[in-house]
C-alpha positions as a LaTeX table, in Angstrom:
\begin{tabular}{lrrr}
\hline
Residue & $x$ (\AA) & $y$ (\AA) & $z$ (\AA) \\
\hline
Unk1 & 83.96 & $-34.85$ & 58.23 \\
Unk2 & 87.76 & $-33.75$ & 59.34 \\
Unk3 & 89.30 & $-36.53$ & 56.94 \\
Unk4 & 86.74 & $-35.66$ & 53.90 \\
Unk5 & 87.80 & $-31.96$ & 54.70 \\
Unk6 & 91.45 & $-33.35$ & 54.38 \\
Unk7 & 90.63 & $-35.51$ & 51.36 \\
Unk8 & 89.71 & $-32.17$ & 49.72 \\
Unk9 & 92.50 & $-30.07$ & 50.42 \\
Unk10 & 94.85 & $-32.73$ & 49.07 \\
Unk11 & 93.43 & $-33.13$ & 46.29 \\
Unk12 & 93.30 & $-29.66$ & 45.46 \\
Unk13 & 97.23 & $-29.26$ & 46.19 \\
Unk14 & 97.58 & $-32.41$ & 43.71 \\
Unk15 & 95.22 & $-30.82$ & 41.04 \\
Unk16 & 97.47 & $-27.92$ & 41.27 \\
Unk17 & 100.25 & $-29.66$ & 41.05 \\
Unk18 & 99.59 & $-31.86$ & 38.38 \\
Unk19 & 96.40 & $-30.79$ & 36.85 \\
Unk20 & 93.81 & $-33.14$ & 35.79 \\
Unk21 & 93.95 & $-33.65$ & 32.01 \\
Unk22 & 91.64 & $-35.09$ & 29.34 \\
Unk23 & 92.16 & $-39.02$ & 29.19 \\
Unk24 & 92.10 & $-38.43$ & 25.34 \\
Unk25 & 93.79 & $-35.11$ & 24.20 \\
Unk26 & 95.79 & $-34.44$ & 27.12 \\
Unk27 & 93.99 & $-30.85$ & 27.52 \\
Unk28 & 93.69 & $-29.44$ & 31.02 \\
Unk29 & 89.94 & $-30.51$ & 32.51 \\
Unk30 & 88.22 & $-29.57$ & 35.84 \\
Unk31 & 88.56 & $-32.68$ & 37.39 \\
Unk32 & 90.72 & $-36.12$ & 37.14 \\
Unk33 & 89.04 & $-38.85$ & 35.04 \\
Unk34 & 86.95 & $-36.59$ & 32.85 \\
Unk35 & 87.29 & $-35.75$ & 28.71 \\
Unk36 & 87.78 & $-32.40$ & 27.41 \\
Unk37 & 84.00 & $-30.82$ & 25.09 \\
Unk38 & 86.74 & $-31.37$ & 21.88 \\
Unk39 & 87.06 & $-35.27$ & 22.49 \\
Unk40 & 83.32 & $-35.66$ & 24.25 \\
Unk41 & 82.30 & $-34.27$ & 20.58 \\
Unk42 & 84.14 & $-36.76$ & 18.81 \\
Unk43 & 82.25 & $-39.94$ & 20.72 \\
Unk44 & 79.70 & $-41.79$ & 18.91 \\
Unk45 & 77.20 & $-43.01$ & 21.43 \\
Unk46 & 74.67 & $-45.18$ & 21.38 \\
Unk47 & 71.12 & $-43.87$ & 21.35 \\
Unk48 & 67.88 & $-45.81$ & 20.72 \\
Unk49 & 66.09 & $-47.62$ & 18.73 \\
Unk50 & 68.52 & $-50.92$ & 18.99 \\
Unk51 & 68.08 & $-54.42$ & 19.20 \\
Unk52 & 66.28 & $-55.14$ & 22.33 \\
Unk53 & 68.16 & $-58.41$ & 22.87 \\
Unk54 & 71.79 & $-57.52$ & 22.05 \\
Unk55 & 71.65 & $-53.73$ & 21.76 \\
Unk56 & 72.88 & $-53.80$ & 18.10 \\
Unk57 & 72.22 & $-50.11$ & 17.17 \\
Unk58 & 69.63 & $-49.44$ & 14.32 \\
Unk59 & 70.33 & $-47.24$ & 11.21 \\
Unk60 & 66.99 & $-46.01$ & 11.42 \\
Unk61 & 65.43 & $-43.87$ & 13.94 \\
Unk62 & 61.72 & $-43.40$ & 15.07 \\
Unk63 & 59.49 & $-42.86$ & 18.28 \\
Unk64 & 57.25 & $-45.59$ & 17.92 \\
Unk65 & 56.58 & $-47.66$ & 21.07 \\
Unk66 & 57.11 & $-50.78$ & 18.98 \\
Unk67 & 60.65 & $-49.98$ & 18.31 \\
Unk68 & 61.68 & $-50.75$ & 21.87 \\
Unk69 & 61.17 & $-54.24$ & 21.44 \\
Unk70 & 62.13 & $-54.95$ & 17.85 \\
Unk71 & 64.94 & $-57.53$ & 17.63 \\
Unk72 & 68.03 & $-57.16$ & 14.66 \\
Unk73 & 68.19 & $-60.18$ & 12.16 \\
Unk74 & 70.92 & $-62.57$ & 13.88 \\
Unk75 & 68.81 & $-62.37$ & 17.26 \\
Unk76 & 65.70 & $-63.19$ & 15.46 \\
Unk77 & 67.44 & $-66.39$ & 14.05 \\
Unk78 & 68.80 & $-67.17$ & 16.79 \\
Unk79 & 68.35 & $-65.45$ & 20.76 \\
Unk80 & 71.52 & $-64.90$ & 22.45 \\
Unk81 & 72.74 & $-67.07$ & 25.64 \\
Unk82 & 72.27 & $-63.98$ & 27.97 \\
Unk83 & 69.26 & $-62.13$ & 28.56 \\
Unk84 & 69.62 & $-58.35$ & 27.19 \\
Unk85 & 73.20 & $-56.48$ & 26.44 \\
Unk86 & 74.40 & $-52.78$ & 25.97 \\
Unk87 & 77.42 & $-50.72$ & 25.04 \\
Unk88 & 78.10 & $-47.25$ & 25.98 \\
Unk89 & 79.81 & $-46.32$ & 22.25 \\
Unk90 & 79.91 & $-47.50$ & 18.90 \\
Unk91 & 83.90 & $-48.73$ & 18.21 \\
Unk92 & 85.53 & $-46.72$ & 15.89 \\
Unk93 & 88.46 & $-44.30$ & 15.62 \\
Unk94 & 87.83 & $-42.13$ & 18.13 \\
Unk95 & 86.68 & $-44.86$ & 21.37 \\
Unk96 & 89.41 & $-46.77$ & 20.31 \\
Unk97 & 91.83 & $-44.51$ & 21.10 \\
Unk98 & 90.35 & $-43.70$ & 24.58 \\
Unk99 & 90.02 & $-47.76$ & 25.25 \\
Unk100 & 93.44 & $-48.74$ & 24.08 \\
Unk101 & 95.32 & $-45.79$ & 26.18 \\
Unk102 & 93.43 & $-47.31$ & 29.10 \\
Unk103 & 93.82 & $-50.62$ & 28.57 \\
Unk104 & 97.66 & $-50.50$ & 27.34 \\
Unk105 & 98.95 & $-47.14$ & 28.29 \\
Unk106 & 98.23 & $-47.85$ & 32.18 \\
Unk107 & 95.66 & $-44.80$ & 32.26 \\
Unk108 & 93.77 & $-46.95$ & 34.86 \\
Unk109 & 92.33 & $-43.90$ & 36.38 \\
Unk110 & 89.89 & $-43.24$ & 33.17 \\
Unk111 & 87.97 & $-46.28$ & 34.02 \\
Unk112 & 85.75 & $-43.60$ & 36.18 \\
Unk113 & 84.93 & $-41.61$ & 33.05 \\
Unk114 & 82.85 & $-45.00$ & 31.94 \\
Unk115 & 81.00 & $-44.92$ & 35.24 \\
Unk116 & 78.05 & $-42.12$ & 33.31 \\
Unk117 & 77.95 & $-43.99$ & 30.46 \\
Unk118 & 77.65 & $-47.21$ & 31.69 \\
Unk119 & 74.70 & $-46.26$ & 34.03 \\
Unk120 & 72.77 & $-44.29$ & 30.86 \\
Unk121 & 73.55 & $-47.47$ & 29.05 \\
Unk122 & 72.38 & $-50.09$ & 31.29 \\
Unk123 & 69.48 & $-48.56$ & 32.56 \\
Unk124 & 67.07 & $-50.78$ & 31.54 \\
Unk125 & 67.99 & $-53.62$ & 33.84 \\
Unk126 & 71.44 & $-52.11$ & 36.11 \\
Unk127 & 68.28 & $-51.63$ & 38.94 \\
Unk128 & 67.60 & $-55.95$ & 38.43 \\
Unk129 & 71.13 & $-56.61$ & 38.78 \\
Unk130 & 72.83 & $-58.59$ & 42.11 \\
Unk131 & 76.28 & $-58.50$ & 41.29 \\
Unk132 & 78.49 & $-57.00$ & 38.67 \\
Unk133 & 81.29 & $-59.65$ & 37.63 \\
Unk134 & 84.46 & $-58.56$ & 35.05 \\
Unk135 & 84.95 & $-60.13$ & 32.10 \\
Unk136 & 88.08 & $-62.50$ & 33.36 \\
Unk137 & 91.62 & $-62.53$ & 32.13 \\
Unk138 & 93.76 & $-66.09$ & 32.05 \\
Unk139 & 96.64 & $-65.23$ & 34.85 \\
Unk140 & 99.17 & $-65.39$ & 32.77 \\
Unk141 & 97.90 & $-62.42$ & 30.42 \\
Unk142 & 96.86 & $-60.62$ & 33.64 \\
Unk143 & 100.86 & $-61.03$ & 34.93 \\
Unk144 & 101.71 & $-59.54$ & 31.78 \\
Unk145 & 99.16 & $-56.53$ & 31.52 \\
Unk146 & 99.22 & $-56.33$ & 35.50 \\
Unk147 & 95.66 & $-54.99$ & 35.56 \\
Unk148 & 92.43 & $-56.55$ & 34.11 \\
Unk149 & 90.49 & $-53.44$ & 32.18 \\
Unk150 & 87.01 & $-54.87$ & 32.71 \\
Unk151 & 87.48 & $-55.42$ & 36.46 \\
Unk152 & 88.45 & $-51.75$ & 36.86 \\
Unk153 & 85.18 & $-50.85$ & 35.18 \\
Unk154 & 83.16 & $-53.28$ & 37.46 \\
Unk155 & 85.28 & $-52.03$ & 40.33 \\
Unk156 & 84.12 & $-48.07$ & 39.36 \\
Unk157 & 80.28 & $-48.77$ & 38.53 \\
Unk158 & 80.09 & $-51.21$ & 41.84 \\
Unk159 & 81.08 & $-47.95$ & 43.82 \\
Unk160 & 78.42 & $-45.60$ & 42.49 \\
Unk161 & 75.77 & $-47.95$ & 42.04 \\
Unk162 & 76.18 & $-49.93$ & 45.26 \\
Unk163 & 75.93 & $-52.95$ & 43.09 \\
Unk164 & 78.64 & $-55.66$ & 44.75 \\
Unk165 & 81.55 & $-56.69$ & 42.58 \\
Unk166 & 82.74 & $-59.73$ & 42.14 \\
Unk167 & 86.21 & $-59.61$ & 40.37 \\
Unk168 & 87.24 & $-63.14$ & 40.74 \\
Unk169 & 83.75 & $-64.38$ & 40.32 \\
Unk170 & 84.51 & $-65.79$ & 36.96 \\
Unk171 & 88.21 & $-67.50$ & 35.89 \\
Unk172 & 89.69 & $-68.09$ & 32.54 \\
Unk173 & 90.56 & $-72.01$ & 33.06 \\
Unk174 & 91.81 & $-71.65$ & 29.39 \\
Unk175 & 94.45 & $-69.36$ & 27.73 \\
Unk176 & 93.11 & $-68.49$ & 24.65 \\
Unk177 & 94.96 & $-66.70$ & 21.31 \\
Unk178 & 94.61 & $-62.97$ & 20.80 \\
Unk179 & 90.77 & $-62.34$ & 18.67 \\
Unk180 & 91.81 & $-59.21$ & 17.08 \\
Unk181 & 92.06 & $-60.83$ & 13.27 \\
Unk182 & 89.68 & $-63.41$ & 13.87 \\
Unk183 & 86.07 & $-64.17$ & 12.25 \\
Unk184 & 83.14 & $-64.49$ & 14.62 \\
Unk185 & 82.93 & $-68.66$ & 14.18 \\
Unk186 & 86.85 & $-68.66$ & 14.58 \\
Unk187 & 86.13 & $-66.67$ & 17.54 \\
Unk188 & 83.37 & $-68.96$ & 19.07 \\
Unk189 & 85.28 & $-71.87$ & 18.63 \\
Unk190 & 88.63 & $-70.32$ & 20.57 \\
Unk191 & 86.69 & $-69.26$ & 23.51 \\
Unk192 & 84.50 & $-72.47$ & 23.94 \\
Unk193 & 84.74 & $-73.95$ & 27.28 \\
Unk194 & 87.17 & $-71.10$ & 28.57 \\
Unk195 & 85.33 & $-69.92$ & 31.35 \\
Unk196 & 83.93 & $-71.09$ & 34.40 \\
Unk197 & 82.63 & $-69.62$ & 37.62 \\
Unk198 & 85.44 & $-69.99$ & 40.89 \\
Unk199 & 84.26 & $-72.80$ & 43.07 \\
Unk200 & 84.27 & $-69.96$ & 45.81 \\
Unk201 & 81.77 & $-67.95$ & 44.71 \\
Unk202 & 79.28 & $-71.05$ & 42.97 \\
Unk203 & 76.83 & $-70.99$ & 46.03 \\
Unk204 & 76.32 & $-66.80$ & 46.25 \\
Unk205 & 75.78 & $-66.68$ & 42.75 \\
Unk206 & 72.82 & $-69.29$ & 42.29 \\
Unk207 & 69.72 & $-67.89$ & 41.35 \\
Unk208 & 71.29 & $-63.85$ & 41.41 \\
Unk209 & 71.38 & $-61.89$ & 38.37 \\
Unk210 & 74.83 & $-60.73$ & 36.99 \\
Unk211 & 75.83 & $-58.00$ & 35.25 \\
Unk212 & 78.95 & $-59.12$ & 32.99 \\
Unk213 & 81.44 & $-56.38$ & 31.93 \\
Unk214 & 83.70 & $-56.20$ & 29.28 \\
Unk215 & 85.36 & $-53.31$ & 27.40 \\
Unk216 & 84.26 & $-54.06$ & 23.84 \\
Unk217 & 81.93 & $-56.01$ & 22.74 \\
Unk218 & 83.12 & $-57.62$ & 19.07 \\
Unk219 & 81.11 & $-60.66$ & 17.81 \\
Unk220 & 79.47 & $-61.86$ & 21.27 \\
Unk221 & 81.70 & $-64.95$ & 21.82 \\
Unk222 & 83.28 & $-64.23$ & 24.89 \\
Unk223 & 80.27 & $-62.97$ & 26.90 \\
Unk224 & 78.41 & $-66.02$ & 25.82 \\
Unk225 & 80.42 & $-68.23$ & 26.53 \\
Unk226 & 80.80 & $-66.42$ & 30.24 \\
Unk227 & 77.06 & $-66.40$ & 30.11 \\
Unk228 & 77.07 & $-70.43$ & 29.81 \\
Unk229 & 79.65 & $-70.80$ & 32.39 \\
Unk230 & 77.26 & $-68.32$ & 34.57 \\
Unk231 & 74.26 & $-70.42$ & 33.72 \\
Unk232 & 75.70 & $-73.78$ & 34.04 \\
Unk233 & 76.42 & $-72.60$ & 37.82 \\
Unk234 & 72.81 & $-72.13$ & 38.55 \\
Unk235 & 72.58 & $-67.90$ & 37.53 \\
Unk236 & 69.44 & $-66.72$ & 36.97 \\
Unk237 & 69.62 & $-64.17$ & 34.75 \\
Unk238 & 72.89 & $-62.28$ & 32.73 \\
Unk239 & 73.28 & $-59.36$ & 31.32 \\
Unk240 & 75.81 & $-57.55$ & 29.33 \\
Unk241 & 77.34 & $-53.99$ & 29.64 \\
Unk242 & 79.91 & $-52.78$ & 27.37 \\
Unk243 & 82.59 & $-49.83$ & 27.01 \\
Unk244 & 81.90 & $-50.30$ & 23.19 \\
Unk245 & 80.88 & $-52.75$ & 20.65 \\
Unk246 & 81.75 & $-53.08$ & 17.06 \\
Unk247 & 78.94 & $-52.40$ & 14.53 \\
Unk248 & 78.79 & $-54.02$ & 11.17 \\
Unk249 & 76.13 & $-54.62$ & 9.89 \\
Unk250 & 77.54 & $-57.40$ & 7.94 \\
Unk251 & 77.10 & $-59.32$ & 10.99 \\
Unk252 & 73.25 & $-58.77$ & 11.52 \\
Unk253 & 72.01 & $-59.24$ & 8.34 \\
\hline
\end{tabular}
């Protein structure tokens, strides 16, 4: 009680000290790790119906019952390698910003404003879930970032779910070119065979169900092929959880 009492009082000298600000506009907040109304308004989240398998948001909306387990147009040609995903926010100008200052502009503490969002976005199967792994980075980008984004977001939504985390669980055995310009089959084809599961952790993850996180979620490559690596250790079941994903319909149709 006497240290959470202390805890308190410290942090309440640092708040005053430095007060918490918005991870986005900078504006002073009540509390560290938090976005001010102006920036919350500007977030496009994700809100049913969507693709029961991959979460691909619909343009449509509706209340039947039926739309919970209608399926977009590239998962009814073909069903993804893991077994349901879901993002948080649609990708565009305005989660952008918020991702890149925390993944470039060492704002590591906003990974806890994801924690919400992730939990309203995963709900359907975060309660199924064994362990939470990271979507891994290859050492040598990780020596150059010096933190791995989707490890901190594990990390965060391990503590307030109770879910253990796993952030070495996976490994990039392959260093693979930057995605950002690439198309989803050039994509595929530079993550295949990147990933595998650390001979450590093979045994405690047979037959568990993983949660896999990842900031953004582009074209699917990289979480399937984590998903194979996952499955070709004896997994039972993966599922996906995203900051964001990129929505183009382009890609669906």
């Amino acid at each position: 009680m006497q240290k959470d009492a202390l805890k308190m009082v410290i942090n309440q000298v640092l708040d005053f000290i430095l007060p918490p600000r918005c991870v986005m506009s900078g504006t002073i907040v009540d509390r560290q790790g938090t976005i001010s109304p102006a920036a919350w308004q500007s977030l496009n989240f994700i809100a049913a119906p969507y693709c029961h398998a991959c979460g691909f948001p619909f343009e449509f909306s509706g209340e039947d019952e039926q739309l919970e387990e209608m399926l977009c147009a590239a998962c009814l040609q073909e069903s993804p390698a893991y077994d349901g995903a879901r993002a948080a926010l649609v990708y565009d100008d305005a989660s952008r910003e918020l991702i890149l200052r925390f993944k470039h502009a060492d704002q590591t503490h906003a990974a806890r404003v994801f924690v919400p969002w992730f939990k309203q976005a995963g709900r359907d199967f975060l309660p199924a879930c064994d362990v939470i792994l990271p979507v891994p980075l290859h050492p040598r980008r990780l020596l150059k970032r010096r933190y791995n984004q989707a490890a901190l977001l594990a990390r965060e939504l391990s503590k307030d779910t109770g879910i253990p985390c796993l952030p070495m669980g996976l490994v990039r055995q392959k260093a693979t070119v930057s995605q950002g310009h690439m198309k989803a089959h050039e994509r595929h084809k530079n993550v295949r065979g990147a990933f595998a599961v650390h001979p450590r952790h093979a045994e405690s993850l047979r037959n568990q169900a993983v949660l896999l996180v990842d900031d953004v979620y582009t074209t699917g490559a990289t979480v399937t092929e984590c998903t194979k690596a996952l499955r070709k250790a004896g997994v039972k079941n993966v599922y996906v959880l995203a900051a964001a994903r990129v929505v183009r319909s382009h890609d669906h149709l």
